[in-house]
Backbone as XML, in Angstrom:
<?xml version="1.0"?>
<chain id="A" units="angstrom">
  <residue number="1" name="UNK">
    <atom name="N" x="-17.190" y="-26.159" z="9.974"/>
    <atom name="CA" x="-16.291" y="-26.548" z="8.917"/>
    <atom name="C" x="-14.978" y="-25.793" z="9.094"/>
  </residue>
  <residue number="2" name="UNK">
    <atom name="N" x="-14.278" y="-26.458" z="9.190"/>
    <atom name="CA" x="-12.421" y="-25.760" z="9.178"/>
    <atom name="C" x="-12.321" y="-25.106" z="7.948"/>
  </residue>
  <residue number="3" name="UNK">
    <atom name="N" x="-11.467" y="-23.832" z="8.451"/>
    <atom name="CA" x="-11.368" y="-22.965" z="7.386"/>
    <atom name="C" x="-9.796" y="-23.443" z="6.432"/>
  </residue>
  <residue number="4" name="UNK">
    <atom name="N" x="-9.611" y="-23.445" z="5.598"/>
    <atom name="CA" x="-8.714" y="-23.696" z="4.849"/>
    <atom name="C" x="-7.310" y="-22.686" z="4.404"/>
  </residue>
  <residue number="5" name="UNK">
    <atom name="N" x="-6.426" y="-22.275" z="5.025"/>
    <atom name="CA" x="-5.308" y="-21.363" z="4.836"/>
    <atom name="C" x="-4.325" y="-21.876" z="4.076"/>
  </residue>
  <residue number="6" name="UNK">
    <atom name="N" x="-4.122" y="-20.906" z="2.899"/>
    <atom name="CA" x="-2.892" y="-20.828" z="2.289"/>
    <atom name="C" x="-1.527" y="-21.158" z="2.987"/>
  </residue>
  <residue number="7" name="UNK">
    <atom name="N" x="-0.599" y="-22.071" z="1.828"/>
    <atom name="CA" x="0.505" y="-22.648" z="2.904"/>
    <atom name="C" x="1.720" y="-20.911" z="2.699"/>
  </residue>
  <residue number="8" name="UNK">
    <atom name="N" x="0.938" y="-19.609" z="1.970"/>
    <atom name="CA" x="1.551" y="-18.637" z="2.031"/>
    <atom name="C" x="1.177" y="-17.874" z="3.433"/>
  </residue>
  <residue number="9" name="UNK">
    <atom name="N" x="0.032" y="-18.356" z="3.504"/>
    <atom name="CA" x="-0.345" y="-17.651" z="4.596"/>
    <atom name="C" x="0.100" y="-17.833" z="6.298"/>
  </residue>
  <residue number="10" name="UNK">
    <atom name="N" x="0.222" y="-19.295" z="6.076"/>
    <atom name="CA" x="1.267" y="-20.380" z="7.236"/>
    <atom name="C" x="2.299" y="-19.826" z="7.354"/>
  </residue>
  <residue number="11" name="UNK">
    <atom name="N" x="3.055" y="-19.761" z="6.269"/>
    <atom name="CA" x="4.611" y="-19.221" z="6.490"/>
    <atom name="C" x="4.758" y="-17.804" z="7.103"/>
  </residue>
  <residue number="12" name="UNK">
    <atom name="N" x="3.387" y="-16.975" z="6.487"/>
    <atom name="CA" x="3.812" y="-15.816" z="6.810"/>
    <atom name="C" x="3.546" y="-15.565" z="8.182"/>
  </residue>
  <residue number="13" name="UNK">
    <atom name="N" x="2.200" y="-16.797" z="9.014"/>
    <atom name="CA" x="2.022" y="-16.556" z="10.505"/>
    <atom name="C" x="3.407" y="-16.781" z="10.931"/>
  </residue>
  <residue number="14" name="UNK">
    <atom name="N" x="3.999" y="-17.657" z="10.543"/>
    <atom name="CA" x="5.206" y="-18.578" z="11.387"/>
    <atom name="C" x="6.247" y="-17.411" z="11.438"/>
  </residue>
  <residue number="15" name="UNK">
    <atom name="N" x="6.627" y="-17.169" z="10.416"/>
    <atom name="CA" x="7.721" y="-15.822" z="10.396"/>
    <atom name="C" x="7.840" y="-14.954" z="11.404"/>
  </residue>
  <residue number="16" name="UNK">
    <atom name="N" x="6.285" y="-14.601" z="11.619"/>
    <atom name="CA" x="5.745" y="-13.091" z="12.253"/>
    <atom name="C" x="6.274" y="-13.637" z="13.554"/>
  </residue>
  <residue number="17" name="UNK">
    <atom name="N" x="5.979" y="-14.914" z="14.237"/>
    <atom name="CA" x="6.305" y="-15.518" z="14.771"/>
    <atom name="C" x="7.215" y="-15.114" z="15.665"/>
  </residue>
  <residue number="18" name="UNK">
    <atom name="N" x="8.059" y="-15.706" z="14.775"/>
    <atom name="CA" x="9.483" y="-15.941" z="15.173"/>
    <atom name="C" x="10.116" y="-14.579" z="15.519"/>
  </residue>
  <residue number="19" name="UNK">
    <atom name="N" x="10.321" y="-13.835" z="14.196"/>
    <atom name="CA" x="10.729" y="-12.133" z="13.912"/>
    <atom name="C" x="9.826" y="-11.887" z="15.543"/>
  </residue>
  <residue number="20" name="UNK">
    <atom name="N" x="8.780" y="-12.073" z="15.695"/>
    <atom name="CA" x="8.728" y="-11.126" z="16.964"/>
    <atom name="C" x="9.256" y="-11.352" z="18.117"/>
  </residue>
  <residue number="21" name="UNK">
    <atom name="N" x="9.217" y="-12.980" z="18.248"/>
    <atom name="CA" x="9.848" y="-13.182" z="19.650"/>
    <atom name="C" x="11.278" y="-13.022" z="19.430"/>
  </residue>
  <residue number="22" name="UNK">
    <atom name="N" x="11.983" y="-13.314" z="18.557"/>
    <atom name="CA" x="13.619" y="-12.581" z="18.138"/>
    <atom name="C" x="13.788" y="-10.853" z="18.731"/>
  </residue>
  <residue number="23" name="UNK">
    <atom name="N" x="12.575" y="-10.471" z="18.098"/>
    <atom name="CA" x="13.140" y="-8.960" z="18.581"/>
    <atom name="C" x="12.327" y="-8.170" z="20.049"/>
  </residue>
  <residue number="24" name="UNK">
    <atom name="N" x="10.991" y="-8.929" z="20.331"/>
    <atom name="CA" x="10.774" y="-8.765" z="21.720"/>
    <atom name="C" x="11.304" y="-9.746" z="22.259"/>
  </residue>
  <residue number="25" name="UNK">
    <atom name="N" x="11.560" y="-11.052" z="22.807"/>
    <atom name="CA" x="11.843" y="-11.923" z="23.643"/>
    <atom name="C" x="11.181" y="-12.665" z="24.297"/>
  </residue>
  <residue number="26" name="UNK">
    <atom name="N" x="11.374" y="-12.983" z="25.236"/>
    <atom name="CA" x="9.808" y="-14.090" z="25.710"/>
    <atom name="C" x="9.375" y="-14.902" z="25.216"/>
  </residue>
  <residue number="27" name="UNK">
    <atom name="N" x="8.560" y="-16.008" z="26.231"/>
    <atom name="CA" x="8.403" y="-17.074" z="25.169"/>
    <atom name="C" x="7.519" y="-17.175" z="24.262"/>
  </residue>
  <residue number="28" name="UNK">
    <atom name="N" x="7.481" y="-18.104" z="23.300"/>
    <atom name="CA" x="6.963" y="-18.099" z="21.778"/>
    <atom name="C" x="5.640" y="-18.016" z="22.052"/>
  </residue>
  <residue number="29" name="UNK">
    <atom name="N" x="4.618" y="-18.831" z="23.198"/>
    <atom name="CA" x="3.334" y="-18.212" z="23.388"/>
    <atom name="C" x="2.761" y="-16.653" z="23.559"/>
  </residue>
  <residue number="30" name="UNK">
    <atom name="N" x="4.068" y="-15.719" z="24.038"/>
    <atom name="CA" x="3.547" y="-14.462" z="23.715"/>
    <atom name="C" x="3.546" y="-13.909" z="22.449"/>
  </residue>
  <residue number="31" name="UNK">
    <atom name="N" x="4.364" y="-13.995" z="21.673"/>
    <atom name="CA" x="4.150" y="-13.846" z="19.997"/>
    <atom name="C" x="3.105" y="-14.080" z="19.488"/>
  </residue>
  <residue number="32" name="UNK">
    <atom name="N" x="2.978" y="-15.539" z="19.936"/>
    <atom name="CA" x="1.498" y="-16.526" z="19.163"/>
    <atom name="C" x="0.233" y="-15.259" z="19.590"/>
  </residue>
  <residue number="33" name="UNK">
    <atom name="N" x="-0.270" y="-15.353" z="20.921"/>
    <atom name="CA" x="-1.471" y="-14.509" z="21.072"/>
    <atom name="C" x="-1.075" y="-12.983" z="20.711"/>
  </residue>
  <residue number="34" name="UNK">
    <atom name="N" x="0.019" y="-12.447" z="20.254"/>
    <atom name="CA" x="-0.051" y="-11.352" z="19.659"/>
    <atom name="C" x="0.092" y="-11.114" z="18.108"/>
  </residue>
  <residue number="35" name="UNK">
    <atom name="N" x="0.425" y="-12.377" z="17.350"/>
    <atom name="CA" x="0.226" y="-12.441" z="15.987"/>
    <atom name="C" x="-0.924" y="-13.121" z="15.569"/>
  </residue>
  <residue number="36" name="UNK">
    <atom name="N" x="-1.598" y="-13.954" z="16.409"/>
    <atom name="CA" x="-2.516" y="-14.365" z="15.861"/>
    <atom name="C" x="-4.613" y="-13.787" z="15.150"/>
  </residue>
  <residue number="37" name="UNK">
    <atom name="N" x="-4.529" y="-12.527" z="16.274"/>
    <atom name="CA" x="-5.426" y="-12.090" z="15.945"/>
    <atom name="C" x="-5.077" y="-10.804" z="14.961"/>
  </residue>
  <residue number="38" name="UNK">
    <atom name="N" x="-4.563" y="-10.274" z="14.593"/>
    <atom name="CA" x="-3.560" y="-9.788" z="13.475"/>
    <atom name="C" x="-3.811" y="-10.502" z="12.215"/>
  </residue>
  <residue number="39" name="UNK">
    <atom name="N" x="-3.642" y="-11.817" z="12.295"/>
    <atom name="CA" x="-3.902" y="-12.475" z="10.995"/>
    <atom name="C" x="-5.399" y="-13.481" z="10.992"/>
  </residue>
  <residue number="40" name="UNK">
    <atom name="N" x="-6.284" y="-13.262" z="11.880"/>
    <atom name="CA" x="-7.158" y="-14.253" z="12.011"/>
    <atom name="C" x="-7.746" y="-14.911" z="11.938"/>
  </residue>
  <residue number="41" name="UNK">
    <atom name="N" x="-6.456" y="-16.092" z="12.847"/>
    <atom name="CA" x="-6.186" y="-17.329" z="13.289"/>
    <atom name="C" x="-6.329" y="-17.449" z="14.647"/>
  </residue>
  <residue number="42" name="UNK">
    <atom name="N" x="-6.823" y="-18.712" z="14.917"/>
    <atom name="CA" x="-7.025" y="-18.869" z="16.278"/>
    <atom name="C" x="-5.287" y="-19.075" z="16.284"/>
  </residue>
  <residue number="43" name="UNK">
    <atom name="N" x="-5.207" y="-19.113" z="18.011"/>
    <atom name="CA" x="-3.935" y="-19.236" z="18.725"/>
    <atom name="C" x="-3.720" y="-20.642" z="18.668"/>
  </residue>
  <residue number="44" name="UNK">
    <atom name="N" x="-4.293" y="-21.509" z="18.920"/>
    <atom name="CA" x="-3.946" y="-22.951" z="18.655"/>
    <atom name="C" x="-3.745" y="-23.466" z="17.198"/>
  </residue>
  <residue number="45" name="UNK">
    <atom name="N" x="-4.085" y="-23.014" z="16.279"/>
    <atom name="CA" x="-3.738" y="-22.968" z="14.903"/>
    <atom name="C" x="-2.516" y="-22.580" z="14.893"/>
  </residue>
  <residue number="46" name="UNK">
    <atom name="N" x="-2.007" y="-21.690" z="15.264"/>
    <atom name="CA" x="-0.602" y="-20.428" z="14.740"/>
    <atom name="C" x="-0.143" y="-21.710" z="15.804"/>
  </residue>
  <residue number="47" name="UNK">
    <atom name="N" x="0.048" y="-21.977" z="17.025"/>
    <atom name="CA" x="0.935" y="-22.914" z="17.653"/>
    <atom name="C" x="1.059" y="-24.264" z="16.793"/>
  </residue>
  <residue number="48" name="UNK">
    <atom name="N" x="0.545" y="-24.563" z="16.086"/>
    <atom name="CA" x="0.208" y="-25.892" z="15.380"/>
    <atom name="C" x="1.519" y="-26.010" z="14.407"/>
  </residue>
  <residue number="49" name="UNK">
    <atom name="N" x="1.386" y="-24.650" z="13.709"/>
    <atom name="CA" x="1.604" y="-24.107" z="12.788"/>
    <atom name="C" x="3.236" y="-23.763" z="12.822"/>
  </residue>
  <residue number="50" name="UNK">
    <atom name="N" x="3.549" y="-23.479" z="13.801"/>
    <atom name="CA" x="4.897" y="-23.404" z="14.450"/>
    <atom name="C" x="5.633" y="-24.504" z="14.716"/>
  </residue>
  <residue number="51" name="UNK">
    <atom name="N" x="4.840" y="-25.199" z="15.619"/>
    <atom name="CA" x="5.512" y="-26.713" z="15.910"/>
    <atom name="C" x="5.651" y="-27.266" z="14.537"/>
  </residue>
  <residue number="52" name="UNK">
    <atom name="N" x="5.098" y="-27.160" z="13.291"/>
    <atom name="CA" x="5.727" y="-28.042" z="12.433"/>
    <atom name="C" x="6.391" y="-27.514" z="11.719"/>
  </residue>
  <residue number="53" name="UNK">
    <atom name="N" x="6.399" y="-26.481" z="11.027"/>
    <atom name="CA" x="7.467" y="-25.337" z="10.438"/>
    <atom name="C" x="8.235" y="-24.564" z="11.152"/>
  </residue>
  <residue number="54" name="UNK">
    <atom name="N" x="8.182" y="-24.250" z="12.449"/>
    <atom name="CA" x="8.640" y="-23.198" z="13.097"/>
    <atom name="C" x="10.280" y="-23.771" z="12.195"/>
  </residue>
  <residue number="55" name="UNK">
    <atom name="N" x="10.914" y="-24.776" z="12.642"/>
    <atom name="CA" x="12.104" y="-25.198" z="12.448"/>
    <atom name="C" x="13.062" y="-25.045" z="11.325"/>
  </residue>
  <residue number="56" name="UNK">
    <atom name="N" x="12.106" y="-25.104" z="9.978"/>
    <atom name="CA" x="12.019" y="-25.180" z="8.882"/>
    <atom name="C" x="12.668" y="-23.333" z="8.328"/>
  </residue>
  <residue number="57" name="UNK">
    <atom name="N" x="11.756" y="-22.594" z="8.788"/>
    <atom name="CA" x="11.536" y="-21.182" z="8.429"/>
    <atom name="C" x="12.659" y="-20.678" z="9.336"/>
  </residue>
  <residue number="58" name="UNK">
    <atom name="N" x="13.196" y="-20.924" z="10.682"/>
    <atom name="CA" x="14.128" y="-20.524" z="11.656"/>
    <atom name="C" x="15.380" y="-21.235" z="11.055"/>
  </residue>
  <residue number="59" name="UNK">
    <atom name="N" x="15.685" y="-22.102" z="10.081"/>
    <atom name="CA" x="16.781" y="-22.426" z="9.533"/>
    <atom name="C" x="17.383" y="-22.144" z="8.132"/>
  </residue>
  <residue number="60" name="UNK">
    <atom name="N" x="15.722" y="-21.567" z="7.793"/>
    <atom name="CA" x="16.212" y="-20.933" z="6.321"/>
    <atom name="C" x="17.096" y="-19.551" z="6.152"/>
  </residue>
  <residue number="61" name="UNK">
    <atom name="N" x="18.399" y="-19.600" z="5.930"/>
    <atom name="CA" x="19.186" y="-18.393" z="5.880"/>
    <atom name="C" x="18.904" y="-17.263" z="5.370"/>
  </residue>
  <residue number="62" name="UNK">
    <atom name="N" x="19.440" y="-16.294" z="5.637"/>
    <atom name="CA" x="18.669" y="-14.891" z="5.576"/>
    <atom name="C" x="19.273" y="-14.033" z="4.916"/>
  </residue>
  <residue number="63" name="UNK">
    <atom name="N" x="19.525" y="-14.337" z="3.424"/>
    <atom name="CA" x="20.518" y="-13.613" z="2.376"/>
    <atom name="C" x="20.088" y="-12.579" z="1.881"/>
  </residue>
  <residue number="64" name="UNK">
    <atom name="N" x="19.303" y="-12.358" z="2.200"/>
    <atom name="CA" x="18.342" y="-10.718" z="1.744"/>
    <atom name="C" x="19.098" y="-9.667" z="2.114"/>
  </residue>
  <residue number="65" name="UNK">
    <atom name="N" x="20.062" y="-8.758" z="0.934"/>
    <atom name="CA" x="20.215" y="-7.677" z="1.089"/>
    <atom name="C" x="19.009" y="-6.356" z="1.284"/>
  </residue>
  <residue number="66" name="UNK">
    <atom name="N" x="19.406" y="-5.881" z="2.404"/>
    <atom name="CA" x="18.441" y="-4.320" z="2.365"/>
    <atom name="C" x="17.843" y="-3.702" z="1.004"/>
  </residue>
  <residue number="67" name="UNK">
    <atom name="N" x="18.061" y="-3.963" z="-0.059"/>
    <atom name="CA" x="17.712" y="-3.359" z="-1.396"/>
    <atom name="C" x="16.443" y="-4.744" z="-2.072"/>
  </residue>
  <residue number="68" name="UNK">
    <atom name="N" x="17.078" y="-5.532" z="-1.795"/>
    <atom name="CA" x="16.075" y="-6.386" z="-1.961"/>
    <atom name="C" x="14.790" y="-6.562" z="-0.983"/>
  </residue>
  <residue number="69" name="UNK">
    <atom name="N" x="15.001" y="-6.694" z="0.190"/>
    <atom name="CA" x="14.191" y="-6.236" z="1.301"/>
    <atom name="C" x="13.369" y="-5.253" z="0.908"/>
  </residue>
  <residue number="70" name="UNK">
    <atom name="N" x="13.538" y="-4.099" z="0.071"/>
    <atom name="CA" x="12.678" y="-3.079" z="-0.289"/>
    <atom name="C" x="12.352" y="-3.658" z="-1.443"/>
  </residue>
  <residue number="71" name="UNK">
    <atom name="N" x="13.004" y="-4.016" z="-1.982"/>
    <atom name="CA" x="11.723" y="-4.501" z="-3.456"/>
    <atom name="C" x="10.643" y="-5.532" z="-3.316"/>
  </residue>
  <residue number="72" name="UNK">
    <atom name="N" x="11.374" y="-6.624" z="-2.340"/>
    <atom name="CA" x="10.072" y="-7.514" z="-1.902"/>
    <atom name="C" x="9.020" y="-6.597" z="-1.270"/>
  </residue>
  <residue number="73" name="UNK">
    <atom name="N" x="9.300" y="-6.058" z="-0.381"/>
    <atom name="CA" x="8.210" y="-5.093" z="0.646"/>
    <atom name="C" x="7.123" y="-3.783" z="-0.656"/>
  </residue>
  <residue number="74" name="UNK">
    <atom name="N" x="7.886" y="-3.570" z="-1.160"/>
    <atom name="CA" x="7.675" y="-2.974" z="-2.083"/>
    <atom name="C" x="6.274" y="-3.634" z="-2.899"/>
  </residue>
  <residue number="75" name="UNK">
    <atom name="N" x="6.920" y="-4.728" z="-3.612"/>
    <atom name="CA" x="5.932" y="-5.837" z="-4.026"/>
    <atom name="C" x="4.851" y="-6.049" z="-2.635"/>
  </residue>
  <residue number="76" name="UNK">
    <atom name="N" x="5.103" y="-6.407" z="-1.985"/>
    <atom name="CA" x="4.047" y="-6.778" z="-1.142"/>
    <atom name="C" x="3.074" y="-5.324" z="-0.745"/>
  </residue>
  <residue number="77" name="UNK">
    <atom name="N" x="3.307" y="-4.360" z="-0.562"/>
    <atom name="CA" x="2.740" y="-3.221" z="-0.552"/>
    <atom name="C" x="1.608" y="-3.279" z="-1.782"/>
  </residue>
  <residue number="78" name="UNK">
    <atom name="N" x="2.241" y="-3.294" z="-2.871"/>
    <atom name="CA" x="1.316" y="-3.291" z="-4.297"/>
    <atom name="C" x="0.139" y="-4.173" z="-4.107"/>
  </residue>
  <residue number="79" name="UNK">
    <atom name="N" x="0.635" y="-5.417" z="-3.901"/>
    <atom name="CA" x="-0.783" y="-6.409" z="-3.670"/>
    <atom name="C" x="-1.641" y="-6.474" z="-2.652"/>
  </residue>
  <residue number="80" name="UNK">
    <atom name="N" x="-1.194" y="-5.667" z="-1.644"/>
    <atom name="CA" x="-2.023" y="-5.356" z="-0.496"/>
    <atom name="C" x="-2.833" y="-4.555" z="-1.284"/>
  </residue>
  <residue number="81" name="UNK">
    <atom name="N" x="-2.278" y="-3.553" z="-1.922"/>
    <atom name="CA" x="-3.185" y="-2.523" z="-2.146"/>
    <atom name="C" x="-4.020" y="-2.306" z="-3.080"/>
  </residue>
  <residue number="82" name="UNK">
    <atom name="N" x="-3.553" y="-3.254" z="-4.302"/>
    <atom name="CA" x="-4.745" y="-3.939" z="-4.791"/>
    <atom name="C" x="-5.684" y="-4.468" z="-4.607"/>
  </residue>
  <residue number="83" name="UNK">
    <atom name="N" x="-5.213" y="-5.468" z="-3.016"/>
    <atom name="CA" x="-6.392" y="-6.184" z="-3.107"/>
    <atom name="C" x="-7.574" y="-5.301" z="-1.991"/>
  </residue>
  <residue number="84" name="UNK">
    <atom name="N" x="-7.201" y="-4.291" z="-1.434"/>
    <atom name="CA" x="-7.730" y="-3.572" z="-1.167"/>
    <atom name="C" x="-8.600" y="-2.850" z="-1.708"/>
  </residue>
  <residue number="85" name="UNK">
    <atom name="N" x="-8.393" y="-2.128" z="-2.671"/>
    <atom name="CA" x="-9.126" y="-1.789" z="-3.876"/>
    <atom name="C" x="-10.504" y="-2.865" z="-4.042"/>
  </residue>
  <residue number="86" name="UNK">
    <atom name="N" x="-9.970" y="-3.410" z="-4.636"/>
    <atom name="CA" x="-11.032" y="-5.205" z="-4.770"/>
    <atom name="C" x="-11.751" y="-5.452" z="-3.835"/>
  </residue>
  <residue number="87" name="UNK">
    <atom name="N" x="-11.611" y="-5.225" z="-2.215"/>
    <atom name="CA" x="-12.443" y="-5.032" z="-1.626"/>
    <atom name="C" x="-13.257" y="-4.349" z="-1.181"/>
  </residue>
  <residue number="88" name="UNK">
    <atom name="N" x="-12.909" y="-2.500" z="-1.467"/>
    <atom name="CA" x="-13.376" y="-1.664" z="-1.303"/>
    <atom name="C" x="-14.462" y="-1.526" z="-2.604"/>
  </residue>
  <residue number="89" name="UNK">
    <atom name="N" x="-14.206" y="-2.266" z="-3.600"/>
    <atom name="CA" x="-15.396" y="-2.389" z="-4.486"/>
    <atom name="C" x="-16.115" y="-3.488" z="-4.337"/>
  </residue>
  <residue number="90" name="UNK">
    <atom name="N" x="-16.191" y="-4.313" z="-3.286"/>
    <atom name="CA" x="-16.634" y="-5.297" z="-3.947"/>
    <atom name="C" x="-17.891" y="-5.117" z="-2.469"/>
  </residue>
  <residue number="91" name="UNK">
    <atom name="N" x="-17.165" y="-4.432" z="-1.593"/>
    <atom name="CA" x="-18.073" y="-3.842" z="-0.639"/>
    <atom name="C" x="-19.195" y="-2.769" z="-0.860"/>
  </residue>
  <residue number="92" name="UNK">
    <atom name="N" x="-18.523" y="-1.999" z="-2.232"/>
    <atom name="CA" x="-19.550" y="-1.138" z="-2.512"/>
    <atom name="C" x="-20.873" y="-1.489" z="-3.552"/>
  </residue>
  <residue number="93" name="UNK">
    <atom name="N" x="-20.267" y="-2.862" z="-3.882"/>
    <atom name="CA" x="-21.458" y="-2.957" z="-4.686"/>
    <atom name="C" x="-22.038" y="-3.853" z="-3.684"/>
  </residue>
  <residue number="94" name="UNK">
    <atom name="N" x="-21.749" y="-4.503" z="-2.486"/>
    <atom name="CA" x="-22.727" y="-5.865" z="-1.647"/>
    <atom name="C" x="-23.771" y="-4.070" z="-1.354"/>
  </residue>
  <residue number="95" name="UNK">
    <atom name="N" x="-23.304" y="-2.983" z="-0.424"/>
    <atom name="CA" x="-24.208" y="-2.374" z="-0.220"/>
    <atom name="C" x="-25.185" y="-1.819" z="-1.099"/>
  </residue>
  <residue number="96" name="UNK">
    <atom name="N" x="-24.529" y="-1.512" z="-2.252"/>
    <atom name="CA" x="-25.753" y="-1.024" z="-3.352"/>
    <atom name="C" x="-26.815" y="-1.786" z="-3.096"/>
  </residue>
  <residue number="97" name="UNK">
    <atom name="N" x="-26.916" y="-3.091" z="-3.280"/>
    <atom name="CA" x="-27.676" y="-4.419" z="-3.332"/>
    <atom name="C" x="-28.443" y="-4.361" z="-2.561"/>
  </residue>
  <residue number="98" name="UNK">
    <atom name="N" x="-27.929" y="-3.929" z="-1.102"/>
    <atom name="CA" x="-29.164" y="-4.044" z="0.004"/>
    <atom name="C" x="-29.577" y="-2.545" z="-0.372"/>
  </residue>
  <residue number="99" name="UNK">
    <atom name="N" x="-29.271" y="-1.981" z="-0.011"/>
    <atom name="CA" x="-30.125" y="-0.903" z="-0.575"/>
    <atom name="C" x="-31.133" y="-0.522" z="-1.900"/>
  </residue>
  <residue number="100" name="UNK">
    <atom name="N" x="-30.976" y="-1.638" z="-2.543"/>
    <atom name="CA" x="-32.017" y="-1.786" z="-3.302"/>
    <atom name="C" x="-33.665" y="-2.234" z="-2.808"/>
  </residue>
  <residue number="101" name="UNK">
    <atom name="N" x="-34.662" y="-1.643" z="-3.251"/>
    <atom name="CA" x="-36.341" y="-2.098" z="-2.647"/>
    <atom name="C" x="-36.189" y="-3.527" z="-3.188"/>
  </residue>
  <residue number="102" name="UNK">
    <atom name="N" x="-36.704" y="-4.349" z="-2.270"/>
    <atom name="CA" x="-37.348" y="-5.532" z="-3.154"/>
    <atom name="C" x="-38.806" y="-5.852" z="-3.698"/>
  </residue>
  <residue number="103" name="UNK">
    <atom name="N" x="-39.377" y="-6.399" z="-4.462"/>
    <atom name="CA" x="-40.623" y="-6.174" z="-4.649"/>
    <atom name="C" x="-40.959" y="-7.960" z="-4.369"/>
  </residue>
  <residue number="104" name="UNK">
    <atom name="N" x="-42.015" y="-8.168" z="-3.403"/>
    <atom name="CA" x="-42.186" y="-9.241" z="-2.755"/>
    <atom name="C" x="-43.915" y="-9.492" z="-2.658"/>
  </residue>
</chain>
């Protein structure tokens, strides 16, 4: 069954994308196999994923002052780290569970 990705999550492969081959160089297949297991996605997905947005996201202008740049990043920090949290509990209770006896 195909897994189902957020169209936040698309944009954000495509970006990584781009931003990398912009600032390493080379062509866009080396980006792809180096962003893709990073976010994991197969490599033919993230190419998919490019070919139809790449264009889209590479034309959207880039008005982000540095101060804003930190408040978005900022924001994005927070919800990482929330949801981190959320997983670090949610891991601690799957193990409680097995570590429970069963009576059978």
């Amino acid at each position: 069954m195909p897994k189902k990705f957020s169209p936040e999550l698309r944009e954000r492969a495509v970006r990584m994308v781009l931003e990398r081959q912009a600032t390493q160089g080379g062509p866009r297949s080396h980006s792809i196999r180096a962003v893709a297991p990073q976010l994991d996605v197969s490599e033919e997905t993230l190419r998919m994923w490019c070919q139809r947005h790449g264009h889209e996201i590479a034309q959207a202008p880039v008005s982000e002052t540095p101060a804003e740049e930190i408040r978005r990043l900022k924001r994005e920090l927070a919800e990482a780290r929330r949801a981190n949290e959320i997983l670090k509990a949610a891991s601690a209770f799957f193990a409680a569970e097995l570590d429970r006896p069963t009576t059978r």
